[in-house]
Structure formats: C-alpha cells, structure tokens
C-alpha positions as CSV (number, residue, x, y, z in Angstrom):
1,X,-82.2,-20.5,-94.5
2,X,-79.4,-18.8,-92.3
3,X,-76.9,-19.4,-95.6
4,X,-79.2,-16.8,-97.2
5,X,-79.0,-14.5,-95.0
6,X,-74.8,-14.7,-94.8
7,X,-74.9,-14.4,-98.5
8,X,-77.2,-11.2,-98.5
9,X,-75.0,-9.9,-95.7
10,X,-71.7,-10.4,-97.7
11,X,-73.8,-8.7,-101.1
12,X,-74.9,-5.6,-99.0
13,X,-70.7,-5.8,-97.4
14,X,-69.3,-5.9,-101.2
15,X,-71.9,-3.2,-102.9
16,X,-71.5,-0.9,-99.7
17,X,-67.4,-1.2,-100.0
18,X,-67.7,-0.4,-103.7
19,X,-67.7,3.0,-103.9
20,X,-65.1,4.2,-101.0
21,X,-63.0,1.8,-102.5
22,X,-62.6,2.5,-106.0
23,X,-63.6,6.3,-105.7
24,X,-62.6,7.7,-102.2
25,X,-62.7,11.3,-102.8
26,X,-66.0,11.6,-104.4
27,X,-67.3,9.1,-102.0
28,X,-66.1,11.5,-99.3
29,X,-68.2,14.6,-101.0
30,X,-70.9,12.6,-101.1
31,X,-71.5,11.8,-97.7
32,X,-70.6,15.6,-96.6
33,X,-73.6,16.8,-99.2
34,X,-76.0,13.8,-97.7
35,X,-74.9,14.9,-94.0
36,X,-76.0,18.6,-95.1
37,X,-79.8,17.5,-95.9
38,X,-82.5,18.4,-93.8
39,X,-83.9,15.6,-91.4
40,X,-87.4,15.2,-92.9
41,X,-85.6,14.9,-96.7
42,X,-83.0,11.7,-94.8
43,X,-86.1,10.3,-93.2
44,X,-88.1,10.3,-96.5
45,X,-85.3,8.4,-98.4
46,X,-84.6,5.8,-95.8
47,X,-88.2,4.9,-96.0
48,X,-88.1,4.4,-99.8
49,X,-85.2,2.4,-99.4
50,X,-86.0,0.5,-96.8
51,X,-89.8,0.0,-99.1
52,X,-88.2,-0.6,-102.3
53,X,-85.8,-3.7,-100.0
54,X,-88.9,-5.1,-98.9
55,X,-90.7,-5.2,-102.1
56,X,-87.3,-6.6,-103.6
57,X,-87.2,-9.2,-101.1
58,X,-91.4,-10.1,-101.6
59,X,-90.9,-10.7,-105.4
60,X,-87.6,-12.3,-105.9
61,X,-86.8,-13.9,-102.6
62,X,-86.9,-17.9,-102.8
C-alpha cells in the first residue's frame, strides 16, 4: 500500500514540475495573478480541488 502512495507522490512531483519547467515565464504571471485574488476566492478553489481529489481517489482508487 505505501508503493501507492510513492507513486502518487512522484505523479503530483512530475504534473507540479510541468509547467515552470517547460513555460517559466507564464508560469511566473500566473502565480502573481493567483497571489492577487481575494482570500475567500483562494479558499473556494482549494476546497474544490481538494473535493474533486477525494472523489478522484473514491472512484478510481484500487
């Protein structure tokens, strides 16, 4: 079961390196326009997210 979780780890470590890899610059802009929302608007988000993960994880997850 803990090779599962090393292998999600190392997914979320490749998608996350993605985009400041290949696309610096507009990765840059992009966090400056995300650090310039309100708190309530961040808050929102991270709770879709972090529903949409657990809903991901409840229907595909062995």
């Amino acid at each position: 079961m803990a090779d599962y979780w090393w292998a999600v780890l190392g997914l979320v470590l490749i998608i996350e390196g993605v985009a400041p890899l290949l696309f610096p610059n507009r990765w840059r802009s992009y966090l400056k326009k995300i650090a310039e929302q309100p708190t309530a608007q961040m808050q929102q988000l991270g709770g879709i997210l972090v529903i949409a993960g657990v809903l991901l994880l409840i229907f595909f997850a062995p």
